[in-house]
mmCIF file of the N, C-alpha and C atoms, coordinates in Angstrom:
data_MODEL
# 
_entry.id   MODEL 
# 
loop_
_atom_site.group_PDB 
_atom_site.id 
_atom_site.type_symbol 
_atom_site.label_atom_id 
_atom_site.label_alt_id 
_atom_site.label_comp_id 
_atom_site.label_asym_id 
_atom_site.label_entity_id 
_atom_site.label_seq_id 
_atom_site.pdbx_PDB_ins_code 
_atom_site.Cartn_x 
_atom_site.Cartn_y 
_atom_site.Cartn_z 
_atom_site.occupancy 
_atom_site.B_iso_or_equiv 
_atom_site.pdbx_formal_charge 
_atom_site.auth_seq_id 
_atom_site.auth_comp_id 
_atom_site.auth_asym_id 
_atom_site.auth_atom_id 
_atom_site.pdbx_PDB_model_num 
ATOM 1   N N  . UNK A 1 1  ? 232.487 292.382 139.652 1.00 0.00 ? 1  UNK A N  1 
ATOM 2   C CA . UNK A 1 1  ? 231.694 292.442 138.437 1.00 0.00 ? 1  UNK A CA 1 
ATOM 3   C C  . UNK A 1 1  ? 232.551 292.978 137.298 1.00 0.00 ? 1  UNK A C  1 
ATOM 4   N N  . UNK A 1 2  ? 233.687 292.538 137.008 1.00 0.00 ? 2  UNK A N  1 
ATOM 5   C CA . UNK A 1 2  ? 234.474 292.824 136.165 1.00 0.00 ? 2  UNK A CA 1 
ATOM 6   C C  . UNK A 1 2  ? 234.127 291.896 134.635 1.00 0.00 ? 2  UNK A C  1 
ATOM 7   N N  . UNK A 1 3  ? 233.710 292.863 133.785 1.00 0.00 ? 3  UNK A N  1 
ATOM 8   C CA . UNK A 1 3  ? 233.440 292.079 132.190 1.00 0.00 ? 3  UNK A CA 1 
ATOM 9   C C  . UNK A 1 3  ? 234.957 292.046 131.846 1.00 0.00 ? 3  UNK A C  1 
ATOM 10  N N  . UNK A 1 4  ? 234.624 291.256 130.894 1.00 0.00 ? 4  UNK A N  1 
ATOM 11  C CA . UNK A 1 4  ? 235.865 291.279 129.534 1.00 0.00 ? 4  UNK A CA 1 
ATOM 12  C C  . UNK A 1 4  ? 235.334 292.457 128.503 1.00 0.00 ? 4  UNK A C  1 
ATOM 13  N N  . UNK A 1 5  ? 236.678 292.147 128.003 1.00 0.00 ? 5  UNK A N  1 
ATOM 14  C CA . UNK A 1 5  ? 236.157 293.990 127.330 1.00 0.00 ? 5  UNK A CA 1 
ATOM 15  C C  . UNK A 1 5  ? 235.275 293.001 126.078 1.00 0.00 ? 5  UNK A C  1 
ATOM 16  N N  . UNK A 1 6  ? 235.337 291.860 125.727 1.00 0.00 ? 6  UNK A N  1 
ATOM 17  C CA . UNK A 1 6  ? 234.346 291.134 124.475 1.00 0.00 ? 6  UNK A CA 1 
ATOM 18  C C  . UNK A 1 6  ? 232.755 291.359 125.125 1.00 0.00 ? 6  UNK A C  1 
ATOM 19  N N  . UNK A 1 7  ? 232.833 290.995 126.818 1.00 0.00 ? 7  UNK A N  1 
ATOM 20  C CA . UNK A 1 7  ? 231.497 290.809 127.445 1.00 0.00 ? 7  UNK A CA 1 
ATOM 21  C C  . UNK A 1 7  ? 231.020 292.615 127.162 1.00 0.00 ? 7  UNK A C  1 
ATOM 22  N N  . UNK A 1 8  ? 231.549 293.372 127.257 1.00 0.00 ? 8  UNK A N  1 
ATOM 23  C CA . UNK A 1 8  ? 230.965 294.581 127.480 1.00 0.00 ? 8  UNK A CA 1 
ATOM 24  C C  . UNK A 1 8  ? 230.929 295.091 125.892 1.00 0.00 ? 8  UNK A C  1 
ATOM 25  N N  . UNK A 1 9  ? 231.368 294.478 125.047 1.00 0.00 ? 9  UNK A N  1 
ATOM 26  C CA . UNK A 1 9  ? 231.275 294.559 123.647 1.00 0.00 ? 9  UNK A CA 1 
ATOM 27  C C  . UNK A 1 9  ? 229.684 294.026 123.218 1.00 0.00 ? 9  UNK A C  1 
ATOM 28  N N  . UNK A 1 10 ? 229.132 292.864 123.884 1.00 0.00 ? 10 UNK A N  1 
ATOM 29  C CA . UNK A 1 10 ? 228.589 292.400 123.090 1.00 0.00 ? 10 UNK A CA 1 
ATOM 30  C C  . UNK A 1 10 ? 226.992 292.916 123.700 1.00 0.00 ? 10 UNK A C  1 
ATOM 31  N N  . UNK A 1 11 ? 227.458 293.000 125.398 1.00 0.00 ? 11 UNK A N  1 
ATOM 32  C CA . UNK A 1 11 ? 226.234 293.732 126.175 1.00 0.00 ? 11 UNK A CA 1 
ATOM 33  C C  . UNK A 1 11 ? 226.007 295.457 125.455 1.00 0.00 ? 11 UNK A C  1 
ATOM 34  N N  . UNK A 1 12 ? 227.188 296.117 125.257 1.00 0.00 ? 12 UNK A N  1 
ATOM 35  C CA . UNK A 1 12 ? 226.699 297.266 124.568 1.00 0.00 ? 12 UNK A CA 1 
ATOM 36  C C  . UNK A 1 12 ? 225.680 296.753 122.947 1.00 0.00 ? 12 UNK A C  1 
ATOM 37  N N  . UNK A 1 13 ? 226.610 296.119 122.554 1.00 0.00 ? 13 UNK A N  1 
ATOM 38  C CA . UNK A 1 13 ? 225.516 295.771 120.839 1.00 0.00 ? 13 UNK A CA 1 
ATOM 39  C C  . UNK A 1 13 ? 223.808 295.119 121.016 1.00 0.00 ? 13 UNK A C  1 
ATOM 40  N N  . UNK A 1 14 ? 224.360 294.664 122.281 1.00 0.00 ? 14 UNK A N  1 
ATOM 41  C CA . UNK A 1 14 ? 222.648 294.381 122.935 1.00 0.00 ? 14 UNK A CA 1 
ATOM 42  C C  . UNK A 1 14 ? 221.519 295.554 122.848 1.00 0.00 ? 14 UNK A C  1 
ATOM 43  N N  . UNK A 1 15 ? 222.235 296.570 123.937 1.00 0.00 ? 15 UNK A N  1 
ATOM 44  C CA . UNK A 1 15 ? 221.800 297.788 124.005 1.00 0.00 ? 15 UNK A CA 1 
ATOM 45  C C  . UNK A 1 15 ? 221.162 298.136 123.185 1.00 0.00 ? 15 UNK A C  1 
ATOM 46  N N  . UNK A 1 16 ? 222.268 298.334 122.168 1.00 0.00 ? 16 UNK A N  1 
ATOM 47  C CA . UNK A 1 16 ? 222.090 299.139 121.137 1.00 0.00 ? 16 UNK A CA 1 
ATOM 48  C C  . UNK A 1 16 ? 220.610 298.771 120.365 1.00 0.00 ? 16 UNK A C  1 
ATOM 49  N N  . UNK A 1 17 ? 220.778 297.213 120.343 1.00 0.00 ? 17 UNK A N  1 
ATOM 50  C CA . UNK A 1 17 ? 219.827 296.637 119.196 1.00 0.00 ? 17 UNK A CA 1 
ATOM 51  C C  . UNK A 1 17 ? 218.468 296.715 119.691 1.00 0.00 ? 17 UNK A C  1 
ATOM 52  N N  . UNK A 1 18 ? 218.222 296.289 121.054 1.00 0.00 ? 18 UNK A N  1 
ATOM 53  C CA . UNK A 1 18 ? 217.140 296.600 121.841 1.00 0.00 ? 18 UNK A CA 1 
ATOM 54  C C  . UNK A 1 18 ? 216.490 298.121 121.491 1.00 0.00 ? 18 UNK A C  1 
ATOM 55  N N  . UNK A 1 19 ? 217.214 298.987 121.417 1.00 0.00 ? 19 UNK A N  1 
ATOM 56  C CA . UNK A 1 19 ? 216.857 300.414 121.802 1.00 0.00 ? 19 UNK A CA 1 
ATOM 57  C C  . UNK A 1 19 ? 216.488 300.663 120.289 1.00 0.00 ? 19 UNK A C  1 
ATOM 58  N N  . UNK A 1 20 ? 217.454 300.143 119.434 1.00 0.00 ? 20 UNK A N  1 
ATOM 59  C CA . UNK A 1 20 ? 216.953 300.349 118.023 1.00 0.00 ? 20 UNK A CA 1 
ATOM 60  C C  . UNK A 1 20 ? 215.423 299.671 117.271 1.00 0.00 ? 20 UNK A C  1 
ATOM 61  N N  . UNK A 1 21 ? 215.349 298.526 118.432 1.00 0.00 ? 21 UNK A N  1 
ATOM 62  C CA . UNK A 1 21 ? 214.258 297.992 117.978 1.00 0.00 ? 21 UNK A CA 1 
ATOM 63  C C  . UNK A 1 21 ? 212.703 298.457 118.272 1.00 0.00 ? 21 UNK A C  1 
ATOM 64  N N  . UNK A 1 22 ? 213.245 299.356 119.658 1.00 0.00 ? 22 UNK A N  1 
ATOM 65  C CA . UNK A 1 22 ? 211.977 299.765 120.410 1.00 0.00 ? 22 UNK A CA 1 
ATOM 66  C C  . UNK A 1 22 ? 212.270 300.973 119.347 1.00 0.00 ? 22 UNK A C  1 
ATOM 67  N N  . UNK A 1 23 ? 212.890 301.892 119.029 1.00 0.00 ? 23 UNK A N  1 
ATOM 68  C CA . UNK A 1 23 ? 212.789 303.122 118.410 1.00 0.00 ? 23 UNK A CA 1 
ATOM 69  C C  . UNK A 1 23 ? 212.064 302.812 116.700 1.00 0.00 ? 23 UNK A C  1 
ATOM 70  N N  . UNK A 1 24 ? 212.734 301.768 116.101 1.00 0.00 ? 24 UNK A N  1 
ATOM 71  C CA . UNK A 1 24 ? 211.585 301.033 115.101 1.00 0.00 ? 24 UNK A CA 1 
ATOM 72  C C  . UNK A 1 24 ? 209.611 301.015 115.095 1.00 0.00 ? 24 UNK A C  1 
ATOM 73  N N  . UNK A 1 25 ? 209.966 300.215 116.391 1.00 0.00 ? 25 UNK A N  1 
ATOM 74  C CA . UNK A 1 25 ? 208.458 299.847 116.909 1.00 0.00 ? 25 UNK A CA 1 
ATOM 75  C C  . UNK A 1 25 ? 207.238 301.382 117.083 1.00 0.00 ? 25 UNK A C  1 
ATOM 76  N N  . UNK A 1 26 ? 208.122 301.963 117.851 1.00 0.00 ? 26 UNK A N  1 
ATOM 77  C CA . UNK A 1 26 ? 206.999 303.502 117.850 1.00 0.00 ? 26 UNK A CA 1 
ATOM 78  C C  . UNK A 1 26 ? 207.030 304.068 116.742 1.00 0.00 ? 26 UNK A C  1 
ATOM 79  N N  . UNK A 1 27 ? 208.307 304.097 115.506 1.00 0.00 ? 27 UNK A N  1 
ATOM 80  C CA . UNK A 1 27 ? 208.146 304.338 114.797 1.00 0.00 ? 27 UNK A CA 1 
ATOM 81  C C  . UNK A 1 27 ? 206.893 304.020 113.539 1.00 0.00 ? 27 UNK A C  1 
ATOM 82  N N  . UNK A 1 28 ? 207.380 303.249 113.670 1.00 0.00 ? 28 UNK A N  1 
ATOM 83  C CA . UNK A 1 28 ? 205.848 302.126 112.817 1.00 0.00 ? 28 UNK A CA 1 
ATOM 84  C C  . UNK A 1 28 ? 204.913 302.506 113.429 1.00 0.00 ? 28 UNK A C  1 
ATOM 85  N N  . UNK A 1 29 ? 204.517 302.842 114.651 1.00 0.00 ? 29 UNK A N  1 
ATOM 86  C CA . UNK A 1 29 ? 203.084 302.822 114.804 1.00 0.00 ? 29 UNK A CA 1 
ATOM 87  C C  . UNK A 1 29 ? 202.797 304.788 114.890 1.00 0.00 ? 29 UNK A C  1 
ATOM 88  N N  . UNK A 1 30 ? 203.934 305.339 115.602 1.00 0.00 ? 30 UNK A N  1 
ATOM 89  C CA . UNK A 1 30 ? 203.316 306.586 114.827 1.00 0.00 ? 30 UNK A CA 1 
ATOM 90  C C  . UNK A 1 30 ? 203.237 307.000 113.271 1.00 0.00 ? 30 UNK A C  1 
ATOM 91  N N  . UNK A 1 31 ? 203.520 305.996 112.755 1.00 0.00 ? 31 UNK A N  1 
ATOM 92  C CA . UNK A 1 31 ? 203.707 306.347 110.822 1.00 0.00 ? 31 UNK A CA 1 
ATOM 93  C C  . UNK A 1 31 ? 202.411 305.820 110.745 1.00 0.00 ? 31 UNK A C  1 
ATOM 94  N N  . UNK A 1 32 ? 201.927 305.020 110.812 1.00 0.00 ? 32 UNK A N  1 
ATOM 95  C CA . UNK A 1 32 ? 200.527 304.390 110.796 1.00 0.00 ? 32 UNK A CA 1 
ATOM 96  C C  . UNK A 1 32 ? 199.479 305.488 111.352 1.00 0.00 ? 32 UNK A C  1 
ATOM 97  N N  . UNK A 1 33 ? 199.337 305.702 112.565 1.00 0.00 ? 33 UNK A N  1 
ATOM 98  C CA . UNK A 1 33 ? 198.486 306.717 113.182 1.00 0.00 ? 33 UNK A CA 1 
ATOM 99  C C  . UNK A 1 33 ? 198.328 307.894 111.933 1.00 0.00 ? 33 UNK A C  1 
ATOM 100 N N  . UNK A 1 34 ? 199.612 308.747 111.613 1.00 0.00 ? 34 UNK A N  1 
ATOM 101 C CA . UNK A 1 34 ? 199.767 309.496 110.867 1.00 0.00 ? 34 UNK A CA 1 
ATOM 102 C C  . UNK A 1 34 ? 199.276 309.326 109.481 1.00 0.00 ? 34 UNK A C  1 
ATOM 103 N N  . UNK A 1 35 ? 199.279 307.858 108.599 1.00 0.00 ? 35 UNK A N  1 
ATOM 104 C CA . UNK A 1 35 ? 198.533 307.564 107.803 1.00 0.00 ? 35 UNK A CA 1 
ATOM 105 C C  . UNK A 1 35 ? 197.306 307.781 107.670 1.00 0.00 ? 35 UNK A C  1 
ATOM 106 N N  . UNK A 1 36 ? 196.761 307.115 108.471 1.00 0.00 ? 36 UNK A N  1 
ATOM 107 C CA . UNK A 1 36 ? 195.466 307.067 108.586 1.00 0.00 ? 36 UNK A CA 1 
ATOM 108 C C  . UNK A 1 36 ? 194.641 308.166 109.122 1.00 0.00 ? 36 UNK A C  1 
ATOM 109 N N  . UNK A 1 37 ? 195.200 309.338 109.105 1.00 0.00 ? 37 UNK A N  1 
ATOM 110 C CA . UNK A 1 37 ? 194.870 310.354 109.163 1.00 0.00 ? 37 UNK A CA 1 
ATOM 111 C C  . UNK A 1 37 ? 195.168 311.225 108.638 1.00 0.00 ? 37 UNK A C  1 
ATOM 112 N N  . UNK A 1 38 ? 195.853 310.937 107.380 1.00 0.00 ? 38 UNK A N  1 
ATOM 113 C CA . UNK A 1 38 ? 196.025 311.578 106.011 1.00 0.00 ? 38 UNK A CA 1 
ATOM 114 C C  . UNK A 1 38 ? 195.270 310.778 104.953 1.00 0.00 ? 38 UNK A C  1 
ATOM 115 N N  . UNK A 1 39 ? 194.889 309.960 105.603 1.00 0.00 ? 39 UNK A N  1 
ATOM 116 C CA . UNK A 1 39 ? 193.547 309.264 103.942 1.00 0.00 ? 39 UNK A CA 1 
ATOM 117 C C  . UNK A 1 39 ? 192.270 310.008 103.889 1.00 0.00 ? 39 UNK A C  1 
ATOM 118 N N  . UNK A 1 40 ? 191.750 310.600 104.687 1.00 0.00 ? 40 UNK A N  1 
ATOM 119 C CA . UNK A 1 40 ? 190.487 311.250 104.617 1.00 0.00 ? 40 UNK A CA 1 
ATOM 120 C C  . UNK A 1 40 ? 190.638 312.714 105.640 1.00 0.00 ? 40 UNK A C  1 
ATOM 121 N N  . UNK A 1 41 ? 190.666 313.719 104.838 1.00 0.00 ? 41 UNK A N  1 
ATOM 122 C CA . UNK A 1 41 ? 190.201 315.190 105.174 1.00 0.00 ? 41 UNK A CA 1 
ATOM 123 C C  . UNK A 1 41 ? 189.229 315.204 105.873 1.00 0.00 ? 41 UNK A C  1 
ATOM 124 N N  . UNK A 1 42 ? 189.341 315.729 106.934 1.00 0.00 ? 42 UNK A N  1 
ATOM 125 C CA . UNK A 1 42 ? 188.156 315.972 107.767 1.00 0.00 ? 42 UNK A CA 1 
ATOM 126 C C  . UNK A 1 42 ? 187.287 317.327 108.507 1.00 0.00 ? 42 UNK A C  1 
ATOM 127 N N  . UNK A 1 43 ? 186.522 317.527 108.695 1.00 0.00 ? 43 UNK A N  1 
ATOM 128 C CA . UNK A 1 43 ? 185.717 319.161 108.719 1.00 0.00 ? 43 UNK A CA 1 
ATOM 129 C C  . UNK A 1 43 ? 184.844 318.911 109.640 1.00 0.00 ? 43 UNK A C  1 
ATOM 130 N N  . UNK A 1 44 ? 184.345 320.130 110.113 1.00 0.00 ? 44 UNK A N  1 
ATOM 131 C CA . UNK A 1 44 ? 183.740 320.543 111.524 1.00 0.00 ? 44 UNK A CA 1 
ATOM 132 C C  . UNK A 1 44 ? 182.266 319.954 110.845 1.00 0.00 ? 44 UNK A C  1 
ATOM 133 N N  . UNK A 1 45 ? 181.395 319.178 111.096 1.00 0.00 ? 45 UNK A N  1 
ATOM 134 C CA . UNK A 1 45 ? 179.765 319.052 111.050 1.00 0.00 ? 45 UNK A CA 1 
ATOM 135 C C  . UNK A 1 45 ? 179.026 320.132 110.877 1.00 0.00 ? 45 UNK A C  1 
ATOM 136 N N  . UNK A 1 46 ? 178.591 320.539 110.115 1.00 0.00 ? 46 UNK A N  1 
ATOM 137 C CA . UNK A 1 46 ? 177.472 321.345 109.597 1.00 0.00 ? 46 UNK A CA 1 
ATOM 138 C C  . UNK A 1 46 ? 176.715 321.766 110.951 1.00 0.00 ? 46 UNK A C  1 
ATOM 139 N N  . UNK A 1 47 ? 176.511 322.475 111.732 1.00 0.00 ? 47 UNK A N  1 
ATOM 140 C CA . UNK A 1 47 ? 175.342 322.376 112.720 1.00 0.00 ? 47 UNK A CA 1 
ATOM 141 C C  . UNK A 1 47 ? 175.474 321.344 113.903 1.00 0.00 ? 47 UNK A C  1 
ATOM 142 N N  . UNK A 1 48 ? 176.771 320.808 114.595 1.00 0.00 ? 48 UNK A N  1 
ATOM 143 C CA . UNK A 1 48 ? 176.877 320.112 115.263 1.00 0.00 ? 48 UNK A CA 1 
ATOM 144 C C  . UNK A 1 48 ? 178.286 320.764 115.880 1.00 0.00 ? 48 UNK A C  1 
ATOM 145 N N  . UNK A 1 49 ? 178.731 321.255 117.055 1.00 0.00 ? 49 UNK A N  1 
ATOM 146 C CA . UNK A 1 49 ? 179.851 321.223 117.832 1.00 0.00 ? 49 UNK A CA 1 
ATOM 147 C C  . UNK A 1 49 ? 180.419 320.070 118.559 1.00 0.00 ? 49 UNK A C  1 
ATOM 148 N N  . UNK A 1 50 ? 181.812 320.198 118.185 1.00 0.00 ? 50 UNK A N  1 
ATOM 149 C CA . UNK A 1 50 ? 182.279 319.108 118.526 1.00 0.00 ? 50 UNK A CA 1 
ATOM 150 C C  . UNK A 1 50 ? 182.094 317.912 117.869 1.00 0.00 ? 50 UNK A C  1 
ATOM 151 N N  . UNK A 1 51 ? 182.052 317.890 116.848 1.00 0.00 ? 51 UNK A N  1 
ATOM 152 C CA . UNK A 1 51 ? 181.715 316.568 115.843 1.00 0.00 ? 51 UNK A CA 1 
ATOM 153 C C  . UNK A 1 51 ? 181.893 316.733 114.223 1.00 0.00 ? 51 UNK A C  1 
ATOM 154 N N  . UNK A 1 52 ? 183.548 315.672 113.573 1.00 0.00 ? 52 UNK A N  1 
ATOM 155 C CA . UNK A 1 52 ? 184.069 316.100 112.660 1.00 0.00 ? 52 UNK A CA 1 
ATOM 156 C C  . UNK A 1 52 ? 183.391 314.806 111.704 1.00 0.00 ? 52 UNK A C  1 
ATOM 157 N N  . UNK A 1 53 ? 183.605 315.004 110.698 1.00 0.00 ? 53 UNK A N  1 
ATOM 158 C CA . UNK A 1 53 ? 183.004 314.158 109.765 1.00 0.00 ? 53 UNK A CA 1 
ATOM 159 C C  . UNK A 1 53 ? 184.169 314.117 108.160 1.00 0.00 ? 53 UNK A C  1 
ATOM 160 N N  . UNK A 1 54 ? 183.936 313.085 107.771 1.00 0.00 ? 54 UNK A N  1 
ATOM 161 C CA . UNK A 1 54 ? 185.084 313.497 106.163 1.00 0.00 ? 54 UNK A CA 1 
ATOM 162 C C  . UNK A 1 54 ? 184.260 314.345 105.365 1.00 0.00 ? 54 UNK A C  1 
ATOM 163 N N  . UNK A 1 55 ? 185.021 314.980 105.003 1.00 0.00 ? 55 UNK A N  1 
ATOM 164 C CA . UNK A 1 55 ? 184.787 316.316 103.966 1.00 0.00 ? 55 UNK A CA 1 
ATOM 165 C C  . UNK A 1 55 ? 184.064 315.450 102.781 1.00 0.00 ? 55 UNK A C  1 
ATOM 166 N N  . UNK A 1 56 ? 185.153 313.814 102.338 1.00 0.00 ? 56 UNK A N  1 
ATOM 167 C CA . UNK A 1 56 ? 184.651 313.528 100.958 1.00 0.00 ? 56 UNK A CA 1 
ATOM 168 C C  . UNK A 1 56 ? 183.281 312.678 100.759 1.00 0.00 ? 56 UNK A C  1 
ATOM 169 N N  . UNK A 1 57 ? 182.834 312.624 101.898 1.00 0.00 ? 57 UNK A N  1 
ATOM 170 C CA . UNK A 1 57 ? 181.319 311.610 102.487 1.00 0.00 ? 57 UNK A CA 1 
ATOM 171 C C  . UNK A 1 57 ? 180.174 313.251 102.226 1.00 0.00 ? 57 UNK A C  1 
ATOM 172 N N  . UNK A 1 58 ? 180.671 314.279 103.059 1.00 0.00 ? 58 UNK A N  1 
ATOM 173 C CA . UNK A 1 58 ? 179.824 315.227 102.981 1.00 0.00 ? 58 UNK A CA 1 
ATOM 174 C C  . UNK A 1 58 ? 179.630 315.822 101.323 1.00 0.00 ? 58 UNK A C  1 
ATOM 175 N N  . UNK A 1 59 ? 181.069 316.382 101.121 1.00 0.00 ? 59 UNK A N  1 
ATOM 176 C CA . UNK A 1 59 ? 180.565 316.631 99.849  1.00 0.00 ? 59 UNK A CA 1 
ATOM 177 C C  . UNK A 1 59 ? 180.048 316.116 98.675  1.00 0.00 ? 59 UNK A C  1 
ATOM 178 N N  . UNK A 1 60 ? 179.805 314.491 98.559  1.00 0.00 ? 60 UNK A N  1 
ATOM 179 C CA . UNK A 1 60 ? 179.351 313.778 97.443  1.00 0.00 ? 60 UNK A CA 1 
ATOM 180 C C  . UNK A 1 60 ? 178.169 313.627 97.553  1.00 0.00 ? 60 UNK A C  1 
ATOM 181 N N  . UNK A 1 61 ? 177.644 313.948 98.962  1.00 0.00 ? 61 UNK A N  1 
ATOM 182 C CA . UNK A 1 61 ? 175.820 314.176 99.072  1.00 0.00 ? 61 UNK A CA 1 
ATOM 183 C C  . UNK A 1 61 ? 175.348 314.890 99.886  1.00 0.00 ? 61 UNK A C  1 
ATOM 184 N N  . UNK A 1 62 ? 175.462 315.825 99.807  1.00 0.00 ? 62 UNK A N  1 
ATOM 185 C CA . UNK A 1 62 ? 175.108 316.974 101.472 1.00 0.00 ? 62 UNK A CA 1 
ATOM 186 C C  . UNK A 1 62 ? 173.747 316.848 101.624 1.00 0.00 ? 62 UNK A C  1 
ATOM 187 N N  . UNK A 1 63 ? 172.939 316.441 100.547 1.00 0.00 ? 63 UNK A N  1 
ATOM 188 C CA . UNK A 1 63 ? 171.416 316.333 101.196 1.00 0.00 ? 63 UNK A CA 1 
ATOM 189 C C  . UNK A 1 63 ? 171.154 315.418 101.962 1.00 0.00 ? 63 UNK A C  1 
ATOM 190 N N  . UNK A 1 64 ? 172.289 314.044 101.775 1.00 0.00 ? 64 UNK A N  1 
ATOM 191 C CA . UNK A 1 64 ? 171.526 313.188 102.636 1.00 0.00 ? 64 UNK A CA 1 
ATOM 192 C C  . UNK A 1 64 ? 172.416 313.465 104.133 1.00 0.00 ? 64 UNK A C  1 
ATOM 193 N N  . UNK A 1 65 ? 173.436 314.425 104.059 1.00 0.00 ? 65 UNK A N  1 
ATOM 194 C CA . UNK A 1 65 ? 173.649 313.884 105.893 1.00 0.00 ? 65 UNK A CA 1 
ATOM 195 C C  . UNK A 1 65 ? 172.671 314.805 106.262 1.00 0.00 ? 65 UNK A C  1 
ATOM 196 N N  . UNK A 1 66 ? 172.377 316.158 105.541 1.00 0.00 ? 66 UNK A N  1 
ATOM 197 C CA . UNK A 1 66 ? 171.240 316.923 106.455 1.00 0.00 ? 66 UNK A CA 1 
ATOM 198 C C  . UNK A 1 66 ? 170.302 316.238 106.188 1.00 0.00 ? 66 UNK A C  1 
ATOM 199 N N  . UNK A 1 67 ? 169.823 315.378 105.864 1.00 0.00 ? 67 UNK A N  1 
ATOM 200 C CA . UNK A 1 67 ? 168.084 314.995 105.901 1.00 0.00 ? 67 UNK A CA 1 
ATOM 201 C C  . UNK A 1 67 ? 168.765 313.448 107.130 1.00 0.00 ? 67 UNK A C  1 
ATOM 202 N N  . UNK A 1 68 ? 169.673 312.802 107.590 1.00 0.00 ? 68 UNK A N  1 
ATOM 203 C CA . UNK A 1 68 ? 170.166 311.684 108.116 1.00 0.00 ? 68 UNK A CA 1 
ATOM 204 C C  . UNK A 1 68 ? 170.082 313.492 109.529 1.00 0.00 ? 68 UNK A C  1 
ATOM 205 N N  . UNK A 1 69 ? 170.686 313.976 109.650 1.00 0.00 ? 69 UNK A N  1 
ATOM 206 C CA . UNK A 1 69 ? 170.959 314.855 110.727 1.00 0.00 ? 69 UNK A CA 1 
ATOM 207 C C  . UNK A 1 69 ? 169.501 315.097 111.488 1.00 0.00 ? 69 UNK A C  1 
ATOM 208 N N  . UNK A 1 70 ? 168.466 315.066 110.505 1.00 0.00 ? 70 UNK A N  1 
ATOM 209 C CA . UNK A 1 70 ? 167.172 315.878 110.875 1.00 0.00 ? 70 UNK A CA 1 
ATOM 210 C C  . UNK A 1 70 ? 166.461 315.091 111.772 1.00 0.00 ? 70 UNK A C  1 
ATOM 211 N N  . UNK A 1 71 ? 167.007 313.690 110.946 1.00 0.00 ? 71 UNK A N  1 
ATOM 212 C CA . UNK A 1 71 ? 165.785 312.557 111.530 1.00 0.00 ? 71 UNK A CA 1 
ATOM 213 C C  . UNK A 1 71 ? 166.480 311.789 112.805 1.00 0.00 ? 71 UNK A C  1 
ATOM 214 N N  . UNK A 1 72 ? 167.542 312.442 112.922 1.00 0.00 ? 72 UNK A N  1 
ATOM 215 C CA . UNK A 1 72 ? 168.085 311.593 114.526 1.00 0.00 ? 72 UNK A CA 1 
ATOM 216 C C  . UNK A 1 72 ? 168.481 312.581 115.386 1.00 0.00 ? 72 UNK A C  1 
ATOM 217 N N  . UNK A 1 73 ? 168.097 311.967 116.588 1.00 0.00 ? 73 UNK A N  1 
ATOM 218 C CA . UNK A 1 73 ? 168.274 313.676 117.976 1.00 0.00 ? 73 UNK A CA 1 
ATOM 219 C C  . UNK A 1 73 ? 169.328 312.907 118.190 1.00 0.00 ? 73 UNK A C  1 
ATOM 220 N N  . UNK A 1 74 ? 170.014 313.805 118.508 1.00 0.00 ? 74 UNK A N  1 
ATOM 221 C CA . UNK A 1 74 ? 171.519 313.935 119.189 1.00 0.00 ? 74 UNK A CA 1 
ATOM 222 C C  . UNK A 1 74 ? 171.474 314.518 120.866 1.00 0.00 ? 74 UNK A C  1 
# 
């Protein structure tokens, strides 16, 4: 199993590109994850454990999630 030193030239740039491409790929998708969880602030539910909600939904009408909270059992 003897390469040429071109064959082991071109299998390393393989490597390389492969590994660069997978390191791309997670990249992109943890940048995304991370996005989308920097577009909306999020806060603990008023009266509910364990259940977060966006801050900017609550604060533009707090009467209606508590009167939406009242009228549905959880």
């Amino acid at each position: 199993m003897n390469m040429s030193r071109s064959e082991r030239k071109e299998k390393l740039k393989n490597v390389a590109l492969t590994v660069a491409a997978v390191s791309g790929l997670c990249g992109g998708v943890l940048d995304g994850t991370e996005t989308l969880a920097k577009k909306k602030k999020m806060m603990k539910a008023p009266g509910r454990d364990y259940y977060y909600i966006a801050r900017d939904d609550f604060e533009s009408d707090p009467k209606e999630y508590f009167s939406d909270t009242r009228k549905k059992k959880y």
